[in-house]
C-alpha positions in Angstrom: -44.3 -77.0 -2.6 -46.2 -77.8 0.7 -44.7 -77.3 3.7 -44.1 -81.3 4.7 -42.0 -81.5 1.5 -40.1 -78.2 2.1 -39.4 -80.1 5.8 -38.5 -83.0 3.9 -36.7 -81.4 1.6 -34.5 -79.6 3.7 -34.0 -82.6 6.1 -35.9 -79.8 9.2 -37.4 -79.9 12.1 -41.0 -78.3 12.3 -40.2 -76.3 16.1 -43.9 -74.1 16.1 -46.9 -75.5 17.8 -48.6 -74.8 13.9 -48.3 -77.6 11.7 -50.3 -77.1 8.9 -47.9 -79.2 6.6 -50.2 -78.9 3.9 -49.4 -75.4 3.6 -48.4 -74.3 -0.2 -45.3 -72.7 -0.5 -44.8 -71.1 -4.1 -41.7 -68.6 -3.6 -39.0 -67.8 -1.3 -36.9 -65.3 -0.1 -33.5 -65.6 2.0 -32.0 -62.5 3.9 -30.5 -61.5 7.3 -31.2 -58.0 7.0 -35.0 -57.6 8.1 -35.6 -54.7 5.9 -34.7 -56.1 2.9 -37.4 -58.8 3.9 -39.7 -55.6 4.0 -38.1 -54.1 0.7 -37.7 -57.2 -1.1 -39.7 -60.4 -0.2 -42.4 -61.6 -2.0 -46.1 -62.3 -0.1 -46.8 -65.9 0.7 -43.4 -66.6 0.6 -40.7 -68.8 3.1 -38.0 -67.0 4.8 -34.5 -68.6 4.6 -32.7 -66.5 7.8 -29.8 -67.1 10.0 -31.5 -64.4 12.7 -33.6 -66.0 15.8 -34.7 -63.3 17.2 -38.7 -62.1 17.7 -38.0 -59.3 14.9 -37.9 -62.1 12.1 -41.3 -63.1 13.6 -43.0 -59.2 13.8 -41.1 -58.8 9.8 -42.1 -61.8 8.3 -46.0 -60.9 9.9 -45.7 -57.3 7.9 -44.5 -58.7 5.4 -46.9 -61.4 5.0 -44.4 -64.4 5.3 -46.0 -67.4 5.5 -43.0 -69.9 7.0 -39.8 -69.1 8.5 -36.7 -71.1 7.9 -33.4 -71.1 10.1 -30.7 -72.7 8.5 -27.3 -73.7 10.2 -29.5 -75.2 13.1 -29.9 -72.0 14.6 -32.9 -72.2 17.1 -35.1 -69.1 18.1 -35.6 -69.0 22.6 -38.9 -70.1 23.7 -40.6 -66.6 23.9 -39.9 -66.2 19.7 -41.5 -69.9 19.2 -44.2 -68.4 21.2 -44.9 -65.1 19.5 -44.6 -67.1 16.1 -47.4 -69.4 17.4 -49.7 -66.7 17.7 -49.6 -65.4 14.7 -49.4 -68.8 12.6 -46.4 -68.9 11.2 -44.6 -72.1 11.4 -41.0 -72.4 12.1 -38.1 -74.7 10.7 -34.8 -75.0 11.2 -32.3 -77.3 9.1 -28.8 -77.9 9.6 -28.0 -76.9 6.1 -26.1 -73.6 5.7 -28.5 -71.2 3.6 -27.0 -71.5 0.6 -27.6 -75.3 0.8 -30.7 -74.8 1.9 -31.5 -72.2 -1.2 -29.9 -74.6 -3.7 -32.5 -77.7 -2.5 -35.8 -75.4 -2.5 -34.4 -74.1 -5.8 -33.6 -77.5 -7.7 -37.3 -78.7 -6.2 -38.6 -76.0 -8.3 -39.3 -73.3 -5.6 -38.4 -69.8 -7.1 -37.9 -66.4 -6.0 
């Protein structure tokens, strides 16, 4: 899936500065517990989180997440928008809850 049809998809707002929306998407991962993101996650995946904070940004960089995901239209400060701008990751948020959010991805054919 590209990243316009994830954002369509999922009804989000793109909130990063990097909007590369023909970005391919082919897996996903969904976790609130950054080190199961670095346990667990697959590379050049999306990351389905309810956290906002600048650790999902410096995770999801190690672990070579490509686009980041809050669900329950939870918004990251400006400083985390920031940090995820420099190192190109683009950010979403969607009002669905995350199990919503994994169900849509999931029926559009984006596996983990």
């Amino acid at each position: 899936m590209t990243l316009d049809e994830i954002k369509n998809t999922l009804n989000a707002a793109v909130l990063s500065k990097r909007e590369d929306m023909n970005l391919n998407i082919v897996r996903a991962y969904c976790a609130d517990l950054m080190s199961d993101v670095l346990a667990f996650s697959i590379t050049n995946s999306l990351l389905i989180t309810h956290l906002t904070n600048a650790q999902v940004i410096r995770t999801a960089e190690i672990a070579d997440v490509k686009t980041i995901v809050f669900v329950q239209s939870k918004r990251p400060d400006i400083e985390t928008i920031a940090l995820a701008d420099t190192k190109n990751i683009p950010l979403l948020v969607t009002d669905l809850s995350m199990y919503e959010a994994c169900g849509k991805l999931y029926e559009k054919g984006l596996r983990s």
